[in-house]
C-alpha positions as a Markdown table, in Angstrom:
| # | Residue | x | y | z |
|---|---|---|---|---|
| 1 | Unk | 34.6 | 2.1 | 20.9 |
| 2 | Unk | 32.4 | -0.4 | 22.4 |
| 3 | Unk | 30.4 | -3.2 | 20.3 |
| 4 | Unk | 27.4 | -1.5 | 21.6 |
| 5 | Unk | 28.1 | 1.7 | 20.1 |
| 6 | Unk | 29.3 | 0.5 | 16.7 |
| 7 | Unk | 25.9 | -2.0 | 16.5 |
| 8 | Unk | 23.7 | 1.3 | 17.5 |
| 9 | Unk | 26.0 | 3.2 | 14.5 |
| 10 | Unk | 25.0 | 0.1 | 12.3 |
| 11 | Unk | 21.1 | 0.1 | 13.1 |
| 12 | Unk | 21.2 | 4.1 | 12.1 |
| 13 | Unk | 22.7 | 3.4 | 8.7 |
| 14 | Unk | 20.3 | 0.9 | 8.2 |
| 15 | Unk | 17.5 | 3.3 | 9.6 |
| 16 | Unk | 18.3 | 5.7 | 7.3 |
| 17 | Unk | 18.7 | 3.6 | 3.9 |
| 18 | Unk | 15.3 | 2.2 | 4.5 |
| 19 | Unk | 14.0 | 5.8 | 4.7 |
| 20 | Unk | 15.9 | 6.7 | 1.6 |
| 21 | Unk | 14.6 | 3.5 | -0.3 |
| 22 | Unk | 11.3 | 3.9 | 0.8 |
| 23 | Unk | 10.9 | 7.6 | -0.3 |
| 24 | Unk | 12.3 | 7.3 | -3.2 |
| 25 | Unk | 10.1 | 3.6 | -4.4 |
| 26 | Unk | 7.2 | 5.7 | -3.8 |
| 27 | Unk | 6.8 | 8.1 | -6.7 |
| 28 | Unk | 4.2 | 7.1 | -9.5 |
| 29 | Unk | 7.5 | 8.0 | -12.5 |
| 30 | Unk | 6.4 | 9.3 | -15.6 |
| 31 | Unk | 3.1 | 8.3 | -16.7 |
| 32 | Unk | 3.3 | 10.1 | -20.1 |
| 33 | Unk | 6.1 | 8.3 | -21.8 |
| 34 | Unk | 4.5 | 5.5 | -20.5 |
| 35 | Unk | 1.2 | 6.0 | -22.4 |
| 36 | Unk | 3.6 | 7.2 | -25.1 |
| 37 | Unk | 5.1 | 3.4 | -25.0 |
| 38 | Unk | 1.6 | 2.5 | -25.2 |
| 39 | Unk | 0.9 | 3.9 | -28.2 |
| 40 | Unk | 3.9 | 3.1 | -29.7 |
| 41 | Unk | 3.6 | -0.9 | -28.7 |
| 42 | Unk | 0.0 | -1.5 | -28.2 |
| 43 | Unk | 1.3 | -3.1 | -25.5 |
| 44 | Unk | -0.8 | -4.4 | -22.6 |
| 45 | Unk | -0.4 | -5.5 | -18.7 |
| 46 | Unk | -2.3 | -8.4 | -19.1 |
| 47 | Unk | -2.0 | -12.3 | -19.1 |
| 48 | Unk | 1.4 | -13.6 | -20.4 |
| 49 | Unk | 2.8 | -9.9 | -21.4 |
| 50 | Unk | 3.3 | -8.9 | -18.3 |
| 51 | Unk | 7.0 | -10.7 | -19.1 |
| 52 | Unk | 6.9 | -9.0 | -22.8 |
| 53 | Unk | 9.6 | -6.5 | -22.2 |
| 54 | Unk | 8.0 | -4.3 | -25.1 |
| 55 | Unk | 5.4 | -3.5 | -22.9 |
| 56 | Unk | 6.8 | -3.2 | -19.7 |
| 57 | Unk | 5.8 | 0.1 | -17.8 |
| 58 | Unk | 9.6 | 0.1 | -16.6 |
| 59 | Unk | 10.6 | 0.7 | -20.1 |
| 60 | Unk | 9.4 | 4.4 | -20.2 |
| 61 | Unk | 11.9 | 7.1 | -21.6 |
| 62 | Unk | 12.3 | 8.1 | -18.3 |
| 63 | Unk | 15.9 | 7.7 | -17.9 |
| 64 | Unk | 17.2 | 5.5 | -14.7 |
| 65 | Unk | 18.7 | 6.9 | -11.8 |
| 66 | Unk | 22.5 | 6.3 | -11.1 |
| 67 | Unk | 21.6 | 4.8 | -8.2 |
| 68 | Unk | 19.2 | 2.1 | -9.6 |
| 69 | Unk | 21.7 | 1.7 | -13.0 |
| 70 | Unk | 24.3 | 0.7 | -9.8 |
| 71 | Unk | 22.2 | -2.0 | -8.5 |
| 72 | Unk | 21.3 | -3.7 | -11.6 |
| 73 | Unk | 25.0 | -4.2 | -12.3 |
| 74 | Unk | 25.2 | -5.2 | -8.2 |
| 75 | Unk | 22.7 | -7.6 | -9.3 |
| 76 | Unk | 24.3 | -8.4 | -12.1 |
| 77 | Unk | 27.5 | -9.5 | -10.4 |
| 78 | Unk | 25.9 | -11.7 | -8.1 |
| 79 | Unk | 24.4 | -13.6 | -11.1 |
| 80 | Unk | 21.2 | -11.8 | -11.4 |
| 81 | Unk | 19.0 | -11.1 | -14.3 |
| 82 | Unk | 18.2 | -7.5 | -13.7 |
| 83 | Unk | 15.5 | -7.9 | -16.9 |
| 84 | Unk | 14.0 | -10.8 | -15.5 |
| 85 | Unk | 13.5 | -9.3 | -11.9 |
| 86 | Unk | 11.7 | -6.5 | -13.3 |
| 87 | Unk | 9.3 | -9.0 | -15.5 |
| 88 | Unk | 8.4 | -10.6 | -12.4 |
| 89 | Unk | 8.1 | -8.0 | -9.9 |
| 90 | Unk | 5.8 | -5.3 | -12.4 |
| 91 | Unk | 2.5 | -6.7 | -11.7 |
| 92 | Unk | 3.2 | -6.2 | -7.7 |
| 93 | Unk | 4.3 | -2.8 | -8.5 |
| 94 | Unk | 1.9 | -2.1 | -10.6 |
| 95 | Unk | -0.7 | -2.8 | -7.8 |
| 96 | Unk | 1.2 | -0.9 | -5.2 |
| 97 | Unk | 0.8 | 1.9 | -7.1 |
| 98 | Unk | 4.5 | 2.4 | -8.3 |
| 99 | Unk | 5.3 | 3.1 | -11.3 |
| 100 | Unk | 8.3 | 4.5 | -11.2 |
| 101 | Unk | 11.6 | 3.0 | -13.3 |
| 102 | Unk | 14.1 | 3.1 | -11.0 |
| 103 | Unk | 11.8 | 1.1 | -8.1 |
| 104 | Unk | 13.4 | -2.5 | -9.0 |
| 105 | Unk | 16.5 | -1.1 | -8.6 |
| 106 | Unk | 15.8 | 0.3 | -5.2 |
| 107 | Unk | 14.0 | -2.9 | -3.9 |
| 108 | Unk | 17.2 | -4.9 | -5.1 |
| 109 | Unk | 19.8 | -2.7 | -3.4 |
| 110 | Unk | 18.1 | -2.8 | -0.5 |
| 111 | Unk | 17.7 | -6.3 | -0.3 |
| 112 | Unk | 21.4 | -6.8 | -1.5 |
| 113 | Unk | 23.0 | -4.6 | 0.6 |
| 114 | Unk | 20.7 | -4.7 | 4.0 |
| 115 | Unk | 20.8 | -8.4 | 4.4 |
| 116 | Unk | 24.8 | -8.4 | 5.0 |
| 117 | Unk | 25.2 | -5.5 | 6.8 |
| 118 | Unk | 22.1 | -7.0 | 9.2 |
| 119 | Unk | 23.8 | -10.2 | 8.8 |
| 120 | Unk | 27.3 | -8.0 | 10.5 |
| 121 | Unk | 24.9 | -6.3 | 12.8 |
| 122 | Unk | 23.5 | -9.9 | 14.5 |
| 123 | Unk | 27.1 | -11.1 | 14.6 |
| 124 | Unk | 28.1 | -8.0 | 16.5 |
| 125 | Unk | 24.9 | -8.7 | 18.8 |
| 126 | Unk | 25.8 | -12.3 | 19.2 |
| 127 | Unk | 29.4 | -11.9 | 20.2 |
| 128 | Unk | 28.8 | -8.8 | 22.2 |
| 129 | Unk | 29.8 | -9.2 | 26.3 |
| 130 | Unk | 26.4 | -8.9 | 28.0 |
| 131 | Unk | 24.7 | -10.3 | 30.8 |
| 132 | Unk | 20.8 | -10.9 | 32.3 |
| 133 | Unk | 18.4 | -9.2 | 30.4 |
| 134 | Unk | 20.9 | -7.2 | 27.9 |
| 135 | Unk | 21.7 | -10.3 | 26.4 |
| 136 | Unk | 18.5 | -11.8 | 26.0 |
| 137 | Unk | 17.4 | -8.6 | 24.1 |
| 138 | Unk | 20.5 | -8.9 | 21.8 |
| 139 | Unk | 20.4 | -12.4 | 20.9 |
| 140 | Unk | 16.0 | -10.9 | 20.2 |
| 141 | Unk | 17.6 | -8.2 | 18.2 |
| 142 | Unk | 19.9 | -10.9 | 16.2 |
| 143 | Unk | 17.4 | -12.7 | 15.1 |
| 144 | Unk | 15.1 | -10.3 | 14.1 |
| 145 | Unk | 17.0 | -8.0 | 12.7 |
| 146 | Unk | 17.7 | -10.6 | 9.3 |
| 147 | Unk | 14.4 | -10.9 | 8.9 |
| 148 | Unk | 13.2 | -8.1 | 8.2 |
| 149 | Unk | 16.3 | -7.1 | 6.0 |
| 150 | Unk | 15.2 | -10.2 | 4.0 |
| 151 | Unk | 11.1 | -9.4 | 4.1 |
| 152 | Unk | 10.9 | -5.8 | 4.6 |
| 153 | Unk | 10.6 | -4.7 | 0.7 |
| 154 | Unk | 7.8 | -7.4 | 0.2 |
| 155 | Unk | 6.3 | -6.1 | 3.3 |
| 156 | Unk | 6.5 | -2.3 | 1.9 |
| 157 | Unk | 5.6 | -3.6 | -1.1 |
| 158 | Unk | 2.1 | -5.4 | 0.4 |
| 159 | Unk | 1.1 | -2.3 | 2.6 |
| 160 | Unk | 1.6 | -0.4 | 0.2 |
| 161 | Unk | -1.2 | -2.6 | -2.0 |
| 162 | Unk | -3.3 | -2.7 | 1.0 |
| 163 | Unk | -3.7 | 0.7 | 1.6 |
| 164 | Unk | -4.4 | 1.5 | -2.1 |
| 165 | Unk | -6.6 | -0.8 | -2.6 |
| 166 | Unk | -8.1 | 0.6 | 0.6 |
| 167 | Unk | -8.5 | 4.3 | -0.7 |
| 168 | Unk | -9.9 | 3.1 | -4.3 |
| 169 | Unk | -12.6 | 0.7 | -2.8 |
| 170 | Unk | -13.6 | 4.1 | -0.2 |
| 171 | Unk | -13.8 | 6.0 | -3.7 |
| 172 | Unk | -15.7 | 3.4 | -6.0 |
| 173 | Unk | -19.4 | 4.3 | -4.9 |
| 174 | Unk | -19.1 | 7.7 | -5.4 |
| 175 | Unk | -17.4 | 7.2 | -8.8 |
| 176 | Unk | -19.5 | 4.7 | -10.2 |
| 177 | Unk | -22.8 | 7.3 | -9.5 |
| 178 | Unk | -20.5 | 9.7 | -10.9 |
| 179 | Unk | -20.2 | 7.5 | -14.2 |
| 180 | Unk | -23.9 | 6.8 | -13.8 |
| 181 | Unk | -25.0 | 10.3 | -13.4 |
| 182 | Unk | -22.6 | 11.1 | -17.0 |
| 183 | Unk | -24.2 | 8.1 | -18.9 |
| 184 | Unk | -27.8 | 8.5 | -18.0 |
| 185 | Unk | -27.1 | 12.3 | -19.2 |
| 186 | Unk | -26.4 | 11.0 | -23.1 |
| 187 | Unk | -22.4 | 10.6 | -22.9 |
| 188 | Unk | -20.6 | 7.8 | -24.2 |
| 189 | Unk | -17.9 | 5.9 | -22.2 |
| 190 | Unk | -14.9 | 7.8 | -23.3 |
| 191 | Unk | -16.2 | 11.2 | -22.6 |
| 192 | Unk | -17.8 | 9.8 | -19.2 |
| 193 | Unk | -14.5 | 8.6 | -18.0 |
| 194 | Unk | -13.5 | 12.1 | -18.9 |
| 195 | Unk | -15.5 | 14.5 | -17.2 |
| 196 | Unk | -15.5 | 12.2 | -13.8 |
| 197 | Unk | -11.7 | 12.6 | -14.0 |
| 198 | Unk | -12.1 | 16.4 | -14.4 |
| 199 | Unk | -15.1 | 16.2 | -11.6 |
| 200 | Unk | -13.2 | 13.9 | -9.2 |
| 201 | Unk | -9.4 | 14.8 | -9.2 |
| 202 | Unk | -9.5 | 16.9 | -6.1 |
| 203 | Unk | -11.9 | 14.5 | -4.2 |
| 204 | Unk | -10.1 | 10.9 | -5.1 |
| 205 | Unk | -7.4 | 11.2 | -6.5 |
| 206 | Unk | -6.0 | 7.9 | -6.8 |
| 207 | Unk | -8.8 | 6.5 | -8.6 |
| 208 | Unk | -8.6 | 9.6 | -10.7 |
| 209 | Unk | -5.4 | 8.7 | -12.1 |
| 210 | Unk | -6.7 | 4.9 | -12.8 |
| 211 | Unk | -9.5 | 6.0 | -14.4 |
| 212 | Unk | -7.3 | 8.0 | -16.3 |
| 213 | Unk | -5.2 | 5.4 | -17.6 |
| 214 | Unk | -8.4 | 3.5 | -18.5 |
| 215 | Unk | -9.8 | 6.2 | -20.6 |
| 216 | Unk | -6.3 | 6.8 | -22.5 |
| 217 | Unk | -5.9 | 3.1 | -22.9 |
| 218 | Unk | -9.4 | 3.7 | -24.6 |
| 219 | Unk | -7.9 | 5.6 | -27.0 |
| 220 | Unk | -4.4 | 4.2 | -27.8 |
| 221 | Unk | -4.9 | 0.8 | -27.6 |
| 222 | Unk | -6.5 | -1.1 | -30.6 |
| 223 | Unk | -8.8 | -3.6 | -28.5 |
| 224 | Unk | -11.1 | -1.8 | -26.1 |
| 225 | Unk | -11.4 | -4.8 | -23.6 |
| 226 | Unk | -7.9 | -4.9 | -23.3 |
| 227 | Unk | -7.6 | -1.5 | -22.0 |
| 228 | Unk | -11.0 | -2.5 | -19.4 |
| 229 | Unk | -9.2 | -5.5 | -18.6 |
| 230 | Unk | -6.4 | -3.7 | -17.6 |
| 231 | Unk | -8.2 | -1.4 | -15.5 |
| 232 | Unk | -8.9 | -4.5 | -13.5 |
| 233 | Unk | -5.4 | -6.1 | -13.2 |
| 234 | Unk | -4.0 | -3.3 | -12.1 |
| 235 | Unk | -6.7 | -2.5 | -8.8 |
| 236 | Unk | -7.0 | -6.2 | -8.3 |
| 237 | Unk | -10.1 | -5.6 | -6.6 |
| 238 | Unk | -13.6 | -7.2 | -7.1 |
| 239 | Unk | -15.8 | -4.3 | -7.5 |
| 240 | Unk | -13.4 | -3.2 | -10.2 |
| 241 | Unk | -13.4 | -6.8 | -11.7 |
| 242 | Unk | -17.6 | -7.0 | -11.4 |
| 243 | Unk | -17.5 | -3.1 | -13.4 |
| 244 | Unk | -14.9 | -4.4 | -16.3 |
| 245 | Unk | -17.1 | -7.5 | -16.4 |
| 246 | Unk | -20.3 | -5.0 | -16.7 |
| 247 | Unk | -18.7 | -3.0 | -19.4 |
| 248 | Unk | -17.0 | -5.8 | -21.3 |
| 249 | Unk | -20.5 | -7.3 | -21.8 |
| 250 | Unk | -21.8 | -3.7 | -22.8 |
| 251 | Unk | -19.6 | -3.9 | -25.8 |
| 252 | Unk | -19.4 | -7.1 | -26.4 |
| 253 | Unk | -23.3 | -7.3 | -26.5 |
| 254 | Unk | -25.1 | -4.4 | -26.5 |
| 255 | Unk | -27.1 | -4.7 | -23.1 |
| 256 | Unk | -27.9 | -1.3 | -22.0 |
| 257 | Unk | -25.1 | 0.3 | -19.9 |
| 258 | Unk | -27.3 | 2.6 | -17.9 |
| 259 | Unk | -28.9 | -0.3 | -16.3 |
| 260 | Unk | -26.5 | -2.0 | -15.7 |
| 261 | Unk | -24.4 | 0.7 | -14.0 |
| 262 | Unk | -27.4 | 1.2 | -11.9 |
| 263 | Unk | -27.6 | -2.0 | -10.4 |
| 264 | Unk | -23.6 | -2.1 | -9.8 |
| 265 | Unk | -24.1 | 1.5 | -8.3 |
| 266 | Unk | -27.0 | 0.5 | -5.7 |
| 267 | Unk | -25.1 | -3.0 | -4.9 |
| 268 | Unk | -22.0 | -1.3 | -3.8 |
| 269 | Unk | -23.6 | 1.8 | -2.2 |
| 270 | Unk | -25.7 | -0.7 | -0.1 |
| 271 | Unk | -22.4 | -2.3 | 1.0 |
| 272 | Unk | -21.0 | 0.5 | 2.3 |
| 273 | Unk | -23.6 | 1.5 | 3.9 |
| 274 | Unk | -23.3 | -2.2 | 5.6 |
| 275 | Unk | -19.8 | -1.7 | 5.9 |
| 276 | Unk | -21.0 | 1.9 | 7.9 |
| 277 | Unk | -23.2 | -0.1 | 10.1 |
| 278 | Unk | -20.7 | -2.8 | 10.8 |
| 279 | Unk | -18.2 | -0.5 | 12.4 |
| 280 | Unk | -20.8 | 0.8 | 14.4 |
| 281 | Unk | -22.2 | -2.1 | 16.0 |
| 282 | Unk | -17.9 | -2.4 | 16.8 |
| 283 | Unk | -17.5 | 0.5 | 18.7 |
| 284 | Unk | -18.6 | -0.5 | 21.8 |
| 285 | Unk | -17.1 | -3.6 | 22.4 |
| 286 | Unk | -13.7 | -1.7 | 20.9 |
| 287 | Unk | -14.5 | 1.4 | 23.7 |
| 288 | Unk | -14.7 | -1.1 | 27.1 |
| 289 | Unk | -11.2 | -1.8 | 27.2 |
| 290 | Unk | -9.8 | 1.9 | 27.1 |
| 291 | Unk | -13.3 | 2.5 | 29.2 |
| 292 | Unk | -12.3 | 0.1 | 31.8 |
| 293 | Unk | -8.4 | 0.9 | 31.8 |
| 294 | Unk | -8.5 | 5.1 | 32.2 |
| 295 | Unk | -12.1 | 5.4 | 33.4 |
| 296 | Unk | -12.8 | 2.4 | 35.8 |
| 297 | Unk | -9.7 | 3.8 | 38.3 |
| 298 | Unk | -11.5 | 7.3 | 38.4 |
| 299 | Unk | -14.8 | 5.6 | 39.2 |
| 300 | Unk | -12.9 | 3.7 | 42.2 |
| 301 | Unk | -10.9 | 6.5 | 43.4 |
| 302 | Unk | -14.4 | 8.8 | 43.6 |
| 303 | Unk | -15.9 | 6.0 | 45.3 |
| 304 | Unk | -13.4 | 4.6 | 47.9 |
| 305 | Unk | -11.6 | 8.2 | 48.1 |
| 306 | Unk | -14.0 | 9.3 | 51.4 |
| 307 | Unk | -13.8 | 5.9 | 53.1 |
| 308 | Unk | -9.7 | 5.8 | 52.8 |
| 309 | Unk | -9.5 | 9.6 | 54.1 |
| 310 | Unk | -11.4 | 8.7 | 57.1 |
| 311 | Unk | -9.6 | 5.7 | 57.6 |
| 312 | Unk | -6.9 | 7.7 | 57.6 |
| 313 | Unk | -8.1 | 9.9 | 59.9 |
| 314 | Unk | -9.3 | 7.2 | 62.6 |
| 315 | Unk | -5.8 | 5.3 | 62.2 |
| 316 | Unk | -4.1 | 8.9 | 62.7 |
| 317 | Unk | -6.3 | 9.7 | 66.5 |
| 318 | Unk | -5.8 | 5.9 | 67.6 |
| 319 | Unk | -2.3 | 6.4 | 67.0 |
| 320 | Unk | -2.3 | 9.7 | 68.3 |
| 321 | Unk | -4.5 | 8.5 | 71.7 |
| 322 | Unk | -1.9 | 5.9 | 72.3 |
């Protein structure tokens, strides 16, 4: 069997454990026990205790996975604090939406067992008989290949905040006139919270399920800024940070809520409306590349077409006459 074959062999086991990782990192675990351990703990996700392992949303009674219990003691062996991992990494999991127990484990196999075997893979490539361009692309594929063994699950990890933080900032506006709507109408915070949760679960459900959080936090926790402040940490975004800030001063004060929600609500509708209007005034400078590429050749071939064909034709009777 050629070194070829067994690198492409390699590449597909790798292929396929990152598929398998990545699939299984993405479920949202058991958010029950977790508000269970909230009311147990009065714990919060805030400030220094994200490290407090009594409040860690990885210490849910959702039992760990074989797989995950196999690379904490991987992790383990090489010297690793399997605890202290998790401290550090919940906030960015937190963010990307995971909430799952066994994710740590998953991002720490990965990155303990994809870096040697990408590690084999680039010594295969290196010492692999090939000439010209083969060999250029293997030594490419050597190189790279490390890399993004080593940076992948922090990559994952950051698209994966991107594009949540994406859907919940496409969602705010219509939530926060939601909210709006529900306090002008006489209802308190708590039972706002509620009934856009009940309105909106079809329609956004990601920021649903925050909201969600937030209002059971409401409930469980002893201090009520906690639970908005926690709201915040967890999107990480600033509309979320200028609504915790609006409501934190409601209770803390007494300043009128309705108001307040009012101006937030008109603010952030105006921006994206602007936002609207920005992609927009985009689109035609993004359509005259893909205009000039697959229209402009049609244009020339409609124009020139006649003038070749009786070019043709003349060149074919002058050769014809001779």
């Amino acid at each position: 069997m050629s070194s070829l074959i067994i690198a492409a062999i390699i590449t597909m086991v790798v292929f396929i454990g990152l598929v398998f990782v990545i699939t299984r990192v993405g479920g949202n675990g058991n958010v029950r026990s977790r508000l269970d351990t909230l009311a147990t703990t009065q714990g919060t996700y805030t400030g220094s205790e994200y490290g407090n392992p009594e409040t860690s949303f990885l210490d849910s009674d959702e039992e760990k996975s074989g797989l995950a219990a196999m690379g904490e003691s991987l992790l383990s062996l090489v010297g690793i604090n399997a605890r202290e991992r998790e401290k550090e990494l919940q906030l960015p999991f937190i963010r990307a939406g995971i909430y799952s127990p066994n994710a740590v484990g998953y991002y720490y196999i990965f990155r303990v067992i994809a870096l040697p075997i990408s590690l084999l893979l680039a010594y295969v490539l290196f010492t692999s008989p090939a000439e010209g361009a083969m060999q250029k692309l293997q030594i490419l594929f050597a190189f790279i290949l490390p890399i993004l063994a080593w940076y992948g699950p922090n990559i994952y990890l950051t698209n994966a905040k991107q594009k949540r933080q994406k859907v919940l900032t496409r969602s705010f506006p219509d939530t926060l006139d939601l909210i709006l709507v529900c306090v002008e109408s006489g209802l308190a915070l708590d039972a706002a919270l509620a009934r856009v949760c009940r309105e909106l679960g079809r329609a956004h459900p990601e920021i649903t399920k925050e909201l969600n959080k937030t209002r059971m936090e409401l409930t469980l926790l002893s201090d009520r800024a906690v639970a908005l402040q926690n709201l915040s940490e967890r999107t990480d975004l600033v509309a979320f940070r200028a609504l915790v800030a609006a409501l934190l001063q409601t209770e803390r004060f007494g300043t009128s809520l309705t108001e307040t929600l009012r101006v937030l609500s008109d603010d952030y509708r105006h921006q994206r409306l602007m936002a609207a209007e920005n992609k927009a005034g985009r689109l035609p400078a993004m359509m005259t590349i893909p205009m000039i590429l697959l229209m402009m050749p049609a244009f020339i071939l409609i124009i020139m077409g006649p003038a070749i064909i009786q070019f043709s034709d003349v060149w074919d009777n002058s050769e014809m006459s001779q």
